[in-house]
Biopython code that builds the backbone (N, CA, C, O; Angstrom):
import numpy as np
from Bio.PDB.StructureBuilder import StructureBuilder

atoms = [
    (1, "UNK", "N", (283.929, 4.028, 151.536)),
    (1, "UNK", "CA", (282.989, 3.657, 152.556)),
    (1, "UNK", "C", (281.662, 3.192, 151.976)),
    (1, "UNK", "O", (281.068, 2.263, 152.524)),
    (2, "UNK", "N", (281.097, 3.869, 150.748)),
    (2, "UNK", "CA", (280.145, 3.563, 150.479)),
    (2, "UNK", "C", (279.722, 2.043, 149.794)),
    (2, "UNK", "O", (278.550, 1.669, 149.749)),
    (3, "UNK", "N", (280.872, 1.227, 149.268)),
    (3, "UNK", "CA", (280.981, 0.095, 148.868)),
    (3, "UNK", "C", (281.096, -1.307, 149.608)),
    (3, "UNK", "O", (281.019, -2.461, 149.187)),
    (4, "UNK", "N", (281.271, -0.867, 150.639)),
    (4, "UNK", "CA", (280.588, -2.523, 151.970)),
    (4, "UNK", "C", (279.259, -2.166, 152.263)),
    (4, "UNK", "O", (278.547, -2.990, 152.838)),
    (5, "UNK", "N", (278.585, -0.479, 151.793)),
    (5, "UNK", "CA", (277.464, -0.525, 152.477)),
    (5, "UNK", "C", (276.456, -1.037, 151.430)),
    (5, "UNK", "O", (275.349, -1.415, 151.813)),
    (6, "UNK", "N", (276.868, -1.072, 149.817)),
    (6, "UNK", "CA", (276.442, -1.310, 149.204)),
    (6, "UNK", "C", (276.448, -3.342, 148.745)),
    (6, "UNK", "O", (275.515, -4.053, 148.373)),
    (7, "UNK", "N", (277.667, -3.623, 148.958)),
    (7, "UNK", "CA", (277.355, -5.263, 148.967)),
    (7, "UNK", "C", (276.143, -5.483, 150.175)),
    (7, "UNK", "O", (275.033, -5.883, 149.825)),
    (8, "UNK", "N", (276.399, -5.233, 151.414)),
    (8, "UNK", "CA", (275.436, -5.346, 152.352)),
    (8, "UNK", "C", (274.166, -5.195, 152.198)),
    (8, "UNK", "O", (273.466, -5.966, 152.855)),
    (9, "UNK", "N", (273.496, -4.222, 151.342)),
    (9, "UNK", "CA", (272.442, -3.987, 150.522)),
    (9, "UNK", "C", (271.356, -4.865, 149.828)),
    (9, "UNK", "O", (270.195, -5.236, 149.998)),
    (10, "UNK", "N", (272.669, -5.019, 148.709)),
    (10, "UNK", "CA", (272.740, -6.497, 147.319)),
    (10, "UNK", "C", (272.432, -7.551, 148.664)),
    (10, "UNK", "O", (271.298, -7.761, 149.094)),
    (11, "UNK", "N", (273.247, -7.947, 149.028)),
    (11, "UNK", "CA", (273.077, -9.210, 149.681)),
    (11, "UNK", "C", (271.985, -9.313, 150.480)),
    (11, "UNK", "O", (271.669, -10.500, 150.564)),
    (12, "UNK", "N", (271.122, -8.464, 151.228)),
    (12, "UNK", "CA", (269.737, -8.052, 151.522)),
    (12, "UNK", "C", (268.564, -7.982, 150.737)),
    (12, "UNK", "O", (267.380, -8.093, 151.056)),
    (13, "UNK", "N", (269.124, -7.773, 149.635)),
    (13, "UNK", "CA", (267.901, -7.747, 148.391)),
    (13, "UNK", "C", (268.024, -9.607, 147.690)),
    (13, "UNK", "O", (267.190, -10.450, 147.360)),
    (14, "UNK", "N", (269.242, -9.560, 147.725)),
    (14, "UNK", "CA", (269.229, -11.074, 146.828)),
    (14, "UNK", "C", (268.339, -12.050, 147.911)),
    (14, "UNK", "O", (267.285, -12.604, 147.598)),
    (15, "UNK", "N", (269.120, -12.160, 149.520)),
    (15, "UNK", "CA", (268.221, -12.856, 150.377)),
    (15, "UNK", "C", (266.614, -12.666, 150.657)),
    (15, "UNK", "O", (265.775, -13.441, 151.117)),
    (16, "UNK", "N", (266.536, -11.303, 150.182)),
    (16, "UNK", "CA", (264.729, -10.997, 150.239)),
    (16, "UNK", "C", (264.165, -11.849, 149.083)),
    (16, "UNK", "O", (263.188, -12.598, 149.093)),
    (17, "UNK", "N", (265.124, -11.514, 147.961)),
    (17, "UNK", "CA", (264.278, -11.938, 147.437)),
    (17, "UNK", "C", (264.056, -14.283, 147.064)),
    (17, "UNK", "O", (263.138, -14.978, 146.629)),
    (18, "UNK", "N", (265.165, -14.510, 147.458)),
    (18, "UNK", "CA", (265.089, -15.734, 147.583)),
    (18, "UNK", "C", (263.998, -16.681, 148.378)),
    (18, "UNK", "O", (263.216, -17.555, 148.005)),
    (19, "UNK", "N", (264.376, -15.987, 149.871)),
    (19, "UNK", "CA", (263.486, -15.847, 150.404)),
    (19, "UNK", "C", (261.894, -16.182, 150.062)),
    (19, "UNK", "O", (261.333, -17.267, 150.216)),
    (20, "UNK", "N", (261.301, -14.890, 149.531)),
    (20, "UNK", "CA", (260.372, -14.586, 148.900)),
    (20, "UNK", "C", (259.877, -15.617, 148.298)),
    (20, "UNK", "O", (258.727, -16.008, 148.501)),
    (21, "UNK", "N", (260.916, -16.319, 147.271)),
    (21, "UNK", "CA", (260.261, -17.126, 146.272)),
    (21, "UNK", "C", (259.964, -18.605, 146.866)),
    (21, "UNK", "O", (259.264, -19.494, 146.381)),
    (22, "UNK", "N", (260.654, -18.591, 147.968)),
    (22, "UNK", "CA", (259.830, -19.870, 148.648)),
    (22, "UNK", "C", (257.992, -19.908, 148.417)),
    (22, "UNK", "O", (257.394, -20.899, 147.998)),
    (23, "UNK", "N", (257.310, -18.547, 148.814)),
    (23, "UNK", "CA", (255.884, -18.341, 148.882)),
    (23, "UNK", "C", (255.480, -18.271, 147.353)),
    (23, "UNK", "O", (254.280, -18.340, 147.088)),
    (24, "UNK", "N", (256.379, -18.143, 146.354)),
    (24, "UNK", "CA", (255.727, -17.779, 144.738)),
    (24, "UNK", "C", (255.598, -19.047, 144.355)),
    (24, "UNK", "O", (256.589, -19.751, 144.552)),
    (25, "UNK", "N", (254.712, -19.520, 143.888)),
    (25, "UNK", "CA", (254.754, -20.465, 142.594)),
    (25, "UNK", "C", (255.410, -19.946, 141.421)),
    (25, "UNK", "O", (256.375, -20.600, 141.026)),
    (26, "UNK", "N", (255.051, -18.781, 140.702)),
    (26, "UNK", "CA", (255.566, -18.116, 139.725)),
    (26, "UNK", "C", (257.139, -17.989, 139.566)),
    (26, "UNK", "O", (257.879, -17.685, 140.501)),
    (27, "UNK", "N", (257.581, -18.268, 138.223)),
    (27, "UNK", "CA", (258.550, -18.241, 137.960)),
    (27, "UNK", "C", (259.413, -16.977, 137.000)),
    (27, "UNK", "O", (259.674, -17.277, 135.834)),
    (28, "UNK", "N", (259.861, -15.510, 137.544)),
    (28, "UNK", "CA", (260.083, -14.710, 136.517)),
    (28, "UNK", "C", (260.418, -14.912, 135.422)),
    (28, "UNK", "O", (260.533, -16.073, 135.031)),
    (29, "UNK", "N", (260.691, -13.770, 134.546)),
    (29, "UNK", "CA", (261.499, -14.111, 133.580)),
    (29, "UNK", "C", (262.649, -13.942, 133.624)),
    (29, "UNK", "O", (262.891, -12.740, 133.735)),
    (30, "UNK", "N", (264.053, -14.916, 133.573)),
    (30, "UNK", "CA", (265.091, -14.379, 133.806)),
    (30, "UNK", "C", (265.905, -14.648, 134.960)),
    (30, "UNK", "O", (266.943, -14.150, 135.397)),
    (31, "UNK", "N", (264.600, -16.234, 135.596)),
    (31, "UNK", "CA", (265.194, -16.617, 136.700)),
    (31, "UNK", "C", (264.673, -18.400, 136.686)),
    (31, "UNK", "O", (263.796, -18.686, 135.871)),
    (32, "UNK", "N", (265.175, -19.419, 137.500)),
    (32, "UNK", "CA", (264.756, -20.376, 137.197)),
    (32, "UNK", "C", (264.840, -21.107, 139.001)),
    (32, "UNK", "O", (265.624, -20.707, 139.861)),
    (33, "UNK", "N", (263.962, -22.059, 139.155)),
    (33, "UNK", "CA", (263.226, -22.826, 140.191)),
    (33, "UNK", "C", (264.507, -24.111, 140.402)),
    (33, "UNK", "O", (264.708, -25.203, 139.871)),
    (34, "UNK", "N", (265.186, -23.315, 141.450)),
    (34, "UNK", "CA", (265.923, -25.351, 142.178)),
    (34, "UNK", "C", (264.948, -25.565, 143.745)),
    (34, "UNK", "O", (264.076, -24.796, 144.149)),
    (35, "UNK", "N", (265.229, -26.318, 144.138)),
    (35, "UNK", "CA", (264.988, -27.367, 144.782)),
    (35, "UNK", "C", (266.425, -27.680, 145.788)),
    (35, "UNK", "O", (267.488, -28.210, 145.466)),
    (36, "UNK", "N", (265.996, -27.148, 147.053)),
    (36, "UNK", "CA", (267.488, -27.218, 148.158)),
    (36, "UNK", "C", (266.750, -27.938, 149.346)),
    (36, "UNK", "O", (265.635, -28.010, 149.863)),
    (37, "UNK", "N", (268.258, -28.517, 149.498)),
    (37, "UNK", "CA", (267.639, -29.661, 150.793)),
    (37, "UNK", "C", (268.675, -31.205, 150.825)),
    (37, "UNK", "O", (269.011, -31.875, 149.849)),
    (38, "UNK", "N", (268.985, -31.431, 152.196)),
    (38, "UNK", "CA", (269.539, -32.708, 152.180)),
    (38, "UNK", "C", (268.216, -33.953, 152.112)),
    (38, "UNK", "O", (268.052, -34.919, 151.367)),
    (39, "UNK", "N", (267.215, -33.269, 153.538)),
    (39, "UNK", "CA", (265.986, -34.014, 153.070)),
    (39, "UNK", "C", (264.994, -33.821, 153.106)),
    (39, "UNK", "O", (264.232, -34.787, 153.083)),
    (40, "UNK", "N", (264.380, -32.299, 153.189)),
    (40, "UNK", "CA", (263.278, -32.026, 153.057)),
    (40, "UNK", "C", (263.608, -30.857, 152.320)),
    (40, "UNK", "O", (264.320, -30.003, 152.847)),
    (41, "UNK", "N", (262.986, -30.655, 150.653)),
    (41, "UNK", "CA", (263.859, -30.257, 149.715)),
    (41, "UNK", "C", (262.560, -28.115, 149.849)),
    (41, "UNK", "O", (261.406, -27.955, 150.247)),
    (42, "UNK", "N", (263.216, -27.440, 149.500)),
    (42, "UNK", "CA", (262.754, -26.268, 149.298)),
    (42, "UNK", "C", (263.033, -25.361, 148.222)),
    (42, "UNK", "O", (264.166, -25.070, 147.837)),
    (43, "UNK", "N", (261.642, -24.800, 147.617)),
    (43, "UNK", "CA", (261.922, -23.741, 146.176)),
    (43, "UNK", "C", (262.266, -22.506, 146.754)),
    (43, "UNK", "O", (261.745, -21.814, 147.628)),
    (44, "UNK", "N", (263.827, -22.340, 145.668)),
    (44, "UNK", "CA", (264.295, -21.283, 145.365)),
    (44, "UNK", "C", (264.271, -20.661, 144.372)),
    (44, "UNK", "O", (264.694, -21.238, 143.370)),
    (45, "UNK", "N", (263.934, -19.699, 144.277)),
    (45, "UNK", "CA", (264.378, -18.678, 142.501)),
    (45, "UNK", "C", (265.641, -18.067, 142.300)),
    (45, "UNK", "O", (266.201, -17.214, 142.988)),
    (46, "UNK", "N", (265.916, -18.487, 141.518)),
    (46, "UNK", "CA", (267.432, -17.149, 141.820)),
    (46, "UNK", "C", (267.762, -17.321, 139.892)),
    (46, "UNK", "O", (267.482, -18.180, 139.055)),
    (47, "UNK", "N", (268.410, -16.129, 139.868)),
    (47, "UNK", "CA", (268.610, -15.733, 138.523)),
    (47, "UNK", "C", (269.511, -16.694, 137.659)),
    (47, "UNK", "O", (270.430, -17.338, 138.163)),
    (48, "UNK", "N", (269.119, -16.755, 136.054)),
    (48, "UNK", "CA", (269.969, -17.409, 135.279)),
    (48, "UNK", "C", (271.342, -16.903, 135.273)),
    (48, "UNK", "O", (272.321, -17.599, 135.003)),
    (49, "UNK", "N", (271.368, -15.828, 135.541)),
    (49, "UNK", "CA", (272.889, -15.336, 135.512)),
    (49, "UNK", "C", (273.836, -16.082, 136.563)),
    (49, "UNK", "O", (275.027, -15.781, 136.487)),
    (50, "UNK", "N", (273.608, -16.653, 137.159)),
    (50, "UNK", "CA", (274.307, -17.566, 138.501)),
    (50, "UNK", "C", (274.847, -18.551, 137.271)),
    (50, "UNK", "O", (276.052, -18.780, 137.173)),
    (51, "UNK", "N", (274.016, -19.042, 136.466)),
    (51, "UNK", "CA", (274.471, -20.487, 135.622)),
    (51, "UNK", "C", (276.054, -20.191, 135.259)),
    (51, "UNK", "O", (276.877, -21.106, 135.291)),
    (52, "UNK", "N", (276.374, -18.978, 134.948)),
    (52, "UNK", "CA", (277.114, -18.526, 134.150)),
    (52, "UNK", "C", (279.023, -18.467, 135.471)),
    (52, "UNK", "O", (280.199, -18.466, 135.105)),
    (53, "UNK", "N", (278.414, -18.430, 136.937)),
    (53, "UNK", "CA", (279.599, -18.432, 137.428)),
    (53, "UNK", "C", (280.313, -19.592, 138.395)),
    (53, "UNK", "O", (279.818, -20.288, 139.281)),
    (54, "UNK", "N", (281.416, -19.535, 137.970)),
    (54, "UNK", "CA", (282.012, -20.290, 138.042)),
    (54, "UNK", "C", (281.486, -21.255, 139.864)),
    (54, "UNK", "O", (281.295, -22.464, 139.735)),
    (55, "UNK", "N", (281.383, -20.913, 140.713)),
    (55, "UNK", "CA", (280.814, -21.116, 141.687)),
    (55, "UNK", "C", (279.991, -22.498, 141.786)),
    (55, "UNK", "O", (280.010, -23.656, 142.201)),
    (56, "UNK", "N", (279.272, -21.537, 141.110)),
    (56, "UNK", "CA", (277.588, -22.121, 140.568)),
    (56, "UNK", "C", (277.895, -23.411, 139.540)),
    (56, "UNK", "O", (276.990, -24.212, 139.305)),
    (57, "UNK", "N", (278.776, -23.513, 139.142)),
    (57, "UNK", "CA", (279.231, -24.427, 138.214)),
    (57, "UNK", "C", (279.674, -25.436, 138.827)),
    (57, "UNK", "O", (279.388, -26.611, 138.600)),
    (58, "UNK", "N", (280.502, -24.950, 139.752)),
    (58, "UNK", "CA", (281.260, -26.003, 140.417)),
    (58, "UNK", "C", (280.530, -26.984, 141.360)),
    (58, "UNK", "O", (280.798, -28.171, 141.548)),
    (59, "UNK", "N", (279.314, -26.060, 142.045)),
    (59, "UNK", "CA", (278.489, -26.640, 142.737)),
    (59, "UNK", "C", (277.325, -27.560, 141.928)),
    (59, "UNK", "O", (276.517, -28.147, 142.648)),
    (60, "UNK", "N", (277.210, -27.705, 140.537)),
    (60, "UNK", "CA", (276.170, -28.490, 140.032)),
    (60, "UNK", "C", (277.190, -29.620, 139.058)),
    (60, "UNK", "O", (276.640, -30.649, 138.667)),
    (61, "UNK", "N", (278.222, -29.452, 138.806)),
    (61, "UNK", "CA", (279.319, -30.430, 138.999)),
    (61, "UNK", "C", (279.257, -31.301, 140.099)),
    (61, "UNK", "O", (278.860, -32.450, 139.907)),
    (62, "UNK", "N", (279.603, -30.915, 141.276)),
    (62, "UNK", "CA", (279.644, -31.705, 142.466)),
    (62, "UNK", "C", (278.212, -32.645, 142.411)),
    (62, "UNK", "O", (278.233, -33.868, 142.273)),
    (63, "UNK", "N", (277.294, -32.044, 142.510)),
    (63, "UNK", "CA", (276.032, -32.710, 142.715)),
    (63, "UNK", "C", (275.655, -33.772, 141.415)),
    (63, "UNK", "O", (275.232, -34.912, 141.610)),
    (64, "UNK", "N", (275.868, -33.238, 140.178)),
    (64, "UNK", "CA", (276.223, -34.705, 139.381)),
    (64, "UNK", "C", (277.241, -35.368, 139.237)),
    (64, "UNK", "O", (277.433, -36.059, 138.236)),
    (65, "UNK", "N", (278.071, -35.268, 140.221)),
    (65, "UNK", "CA", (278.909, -36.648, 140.232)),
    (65, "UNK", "C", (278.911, -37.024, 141.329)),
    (65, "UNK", "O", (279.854, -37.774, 141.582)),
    (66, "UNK", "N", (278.016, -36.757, 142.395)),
    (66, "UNK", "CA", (277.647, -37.327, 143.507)),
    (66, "UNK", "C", (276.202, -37.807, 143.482)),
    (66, "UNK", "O", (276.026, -38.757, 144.245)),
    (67, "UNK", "N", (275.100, -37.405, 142.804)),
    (67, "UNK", "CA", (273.858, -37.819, 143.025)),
    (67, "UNK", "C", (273.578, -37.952, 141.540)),
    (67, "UNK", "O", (272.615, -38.671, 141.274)),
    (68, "UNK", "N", (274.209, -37.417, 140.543)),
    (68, "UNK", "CA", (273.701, -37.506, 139.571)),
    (68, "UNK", "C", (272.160, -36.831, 139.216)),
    (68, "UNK", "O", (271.343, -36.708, 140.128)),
    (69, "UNK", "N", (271.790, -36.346, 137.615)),
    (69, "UNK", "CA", (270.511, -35.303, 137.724)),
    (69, "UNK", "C", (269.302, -36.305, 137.865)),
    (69, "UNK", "O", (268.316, -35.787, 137.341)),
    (70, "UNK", "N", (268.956, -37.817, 138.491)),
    (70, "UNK", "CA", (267.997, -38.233, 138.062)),
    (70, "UNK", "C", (267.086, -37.769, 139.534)),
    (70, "UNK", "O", (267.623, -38.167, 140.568)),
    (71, "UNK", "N", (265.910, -37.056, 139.701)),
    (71, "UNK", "CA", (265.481, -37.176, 140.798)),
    (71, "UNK", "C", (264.052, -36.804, 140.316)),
    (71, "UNK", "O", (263.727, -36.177, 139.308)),
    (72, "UNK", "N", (263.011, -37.541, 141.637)),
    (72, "UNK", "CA", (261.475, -37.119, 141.664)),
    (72, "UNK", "C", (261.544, -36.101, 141.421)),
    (72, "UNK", "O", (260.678, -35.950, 140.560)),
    (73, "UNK", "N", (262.140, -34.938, 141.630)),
    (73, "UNK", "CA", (261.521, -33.291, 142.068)),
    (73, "UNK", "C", (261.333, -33.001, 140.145)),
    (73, "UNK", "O", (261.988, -33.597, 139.290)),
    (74, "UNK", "N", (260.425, -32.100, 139.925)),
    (74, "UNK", "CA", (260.182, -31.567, 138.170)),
    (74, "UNK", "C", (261.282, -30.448, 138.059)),
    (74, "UNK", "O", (261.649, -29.830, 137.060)),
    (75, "UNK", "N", (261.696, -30.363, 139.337)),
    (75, "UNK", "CA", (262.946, -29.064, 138.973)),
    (75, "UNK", "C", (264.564, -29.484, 139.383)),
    (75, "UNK", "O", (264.808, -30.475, 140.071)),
    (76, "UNK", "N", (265.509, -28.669, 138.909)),
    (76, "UNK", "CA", (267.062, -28.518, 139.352)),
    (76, "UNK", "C", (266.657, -29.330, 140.714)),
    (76, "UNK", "O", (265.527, -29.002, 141.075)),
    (77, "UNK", "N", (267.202, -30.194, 141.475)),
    (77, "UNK", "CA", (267.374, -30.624, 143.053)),
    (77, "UNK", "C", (269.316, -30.521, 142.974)),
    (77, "UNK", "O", (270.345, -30.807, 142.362)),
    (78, "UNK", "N", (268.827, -30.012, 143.890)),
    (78, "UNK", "CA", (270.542, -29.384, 144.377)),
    (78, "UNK", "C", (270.267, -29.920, 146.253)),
    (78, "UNK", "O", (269.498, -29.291, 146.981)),
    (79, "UNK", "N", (271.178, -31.330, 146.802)),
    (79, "UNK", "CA", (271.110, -31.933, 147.918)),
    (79, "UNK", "C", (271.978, -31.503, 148.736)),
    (79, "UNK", "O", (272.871, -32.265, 149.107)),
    (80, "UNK", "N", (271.895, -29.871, 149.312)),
    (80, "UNK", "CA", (273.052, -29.448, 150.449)),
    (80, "UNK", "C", (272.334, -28.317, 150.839)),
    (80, "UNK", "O", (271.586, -27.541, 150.245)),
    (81, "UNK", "N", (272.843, -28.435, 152.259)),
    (81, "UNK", "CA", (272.107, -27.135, 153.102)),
    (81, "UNK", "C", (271.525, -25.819, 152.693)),
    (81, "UNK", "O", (271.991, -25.040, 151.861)),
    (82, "UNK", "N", (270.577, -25.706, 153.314)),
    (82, "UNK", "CA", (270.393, -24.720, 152.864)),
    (82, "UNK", "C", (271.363, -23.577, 153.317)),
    (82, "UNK", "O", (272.201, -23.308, 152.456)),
    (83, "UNK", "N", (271.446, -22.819, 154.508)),
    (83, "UNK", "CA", (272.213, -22.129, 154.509)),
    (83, "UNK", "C", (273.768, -22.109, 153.726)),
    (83, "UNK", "O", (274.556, -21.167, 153.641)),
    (84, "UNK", "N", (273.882, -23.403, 153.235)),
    (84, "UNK", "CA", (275.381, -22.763, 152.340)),
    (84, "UNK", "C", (275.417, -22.248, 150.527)),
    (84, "UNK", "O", (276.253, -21.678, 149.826)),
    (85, "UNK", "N", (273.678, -22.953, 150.233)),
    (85, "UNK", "CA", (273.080, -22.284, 148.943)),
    (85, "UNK", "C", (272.601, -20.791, 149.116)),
    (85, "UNK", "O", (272.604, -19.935, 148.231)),
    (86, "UNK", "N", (272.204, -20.644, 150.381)),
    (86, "UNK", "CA", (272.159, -18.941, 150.581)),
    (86, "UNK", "C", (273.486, -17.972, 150.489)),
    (86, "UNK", "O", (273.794, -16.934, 149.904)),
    (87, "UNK", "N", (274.058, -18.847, 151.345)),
    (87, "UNK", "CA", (275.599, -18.135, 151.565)),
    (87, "UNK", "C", (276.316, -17.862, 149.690)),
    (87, "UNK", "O", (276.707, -16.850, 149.109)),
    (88, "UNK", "N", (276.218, -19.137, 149.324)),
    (88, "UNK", "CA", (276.525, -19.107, 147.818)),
    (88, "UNK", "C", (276.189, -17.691, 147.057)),
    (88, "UNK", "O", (276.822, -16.763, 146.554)),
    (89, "UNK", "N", (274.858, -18.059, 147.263)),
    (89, "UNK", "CA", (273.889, -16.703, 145.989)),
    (89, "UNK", "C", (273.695, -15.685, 146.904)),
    (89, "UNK", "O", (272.995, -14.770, 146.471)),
    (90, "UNK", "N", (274.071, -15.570, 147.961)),
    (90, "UNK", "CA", (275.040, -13.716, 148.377)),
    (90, "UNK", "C", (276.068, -13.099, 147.740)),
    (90, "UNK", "O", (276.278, -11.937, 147.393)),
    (91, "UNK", "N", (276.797, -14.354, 147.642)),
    (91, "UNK", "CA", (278.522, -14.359, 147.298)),
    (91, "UNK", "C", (278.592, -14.448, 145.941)),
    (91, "UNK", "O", (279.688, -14.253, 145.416)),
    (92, "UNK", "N", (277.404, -14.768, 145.095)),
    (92, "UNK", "CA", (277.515, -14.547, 143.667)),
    (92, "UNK", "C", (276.703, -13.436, 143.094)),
    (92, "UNK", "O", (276.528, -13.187, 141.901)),
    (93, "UNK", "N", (276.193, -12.752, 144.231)),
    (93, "UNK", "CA", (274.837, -11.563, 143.792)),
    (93, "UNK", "C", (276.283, -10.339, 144.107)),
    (93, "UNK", "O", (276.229, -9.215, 143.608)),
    (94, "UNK", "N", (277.293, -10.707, 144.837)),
    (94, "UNK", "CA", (278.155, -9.362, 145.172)),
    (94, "UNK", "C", (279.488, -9.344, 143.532)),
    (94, "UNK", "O", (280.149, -8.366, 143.182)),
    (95, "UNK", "N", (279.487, -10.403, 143.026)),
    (95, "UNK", "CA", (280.278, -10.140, 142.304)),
    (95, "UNK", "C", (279.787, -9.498, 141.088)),
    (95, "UNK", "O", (280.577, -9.158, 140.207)),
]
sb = StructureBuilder()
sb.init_structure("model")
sb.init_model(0)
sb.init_chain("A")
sb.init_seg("    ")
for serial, (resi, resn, name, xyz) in enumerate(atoms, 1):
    if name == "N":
        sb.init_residue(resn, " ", resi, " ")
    sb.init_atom(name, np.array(xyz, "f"), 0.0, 1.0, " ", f" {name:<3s}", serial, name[0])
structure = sb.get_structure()
């Protein structure tokens, strides 16, 4: 029982803190700044450890061979909803 109450948790803390980093300029250590949005683009923080899963891979695959990395923004631009980059880094904060 105690282990859905605990993803539920994680996934509360990861969204707080994503969230959150919309208002930071600051960038931790241990985490890095994309850029979400089809067209009005928004900062996210979320941890380097995402680079590492497969998910996350697949999704910055897609986006360079559909938009390719050249864009205005100084950071990662990743061009898809937001709610399915949230949904994502729930679903990679539980594994």
């Amino acid at each position: 029982m105690g282990i859905p109450f605990l993803k539920i948790v994680n996934a509360k803390q990861t969204l707080r803190c994503i969230l959150s980093s919309l208002e930071s300029t600051n960038v931790p250590k241990g985490h890095f700044a994309v850029y979400i949005g089809e067209t009005q683009k928004k900062r996210f923080v979320v941890p380097i450890s995402y680079l590492k899963h497969p998910s996350f891979q697949n999704l910055l695959s897609q986006v360079e061979e559909e938009f390719g990395f050249d864009h205005p923004m100084v950071g990662l631009t990743i061009p898809s909803r937001e709610e399915a980059f949230i949904q994502l880094a729930c679903s990679l904060n539980d594994l």
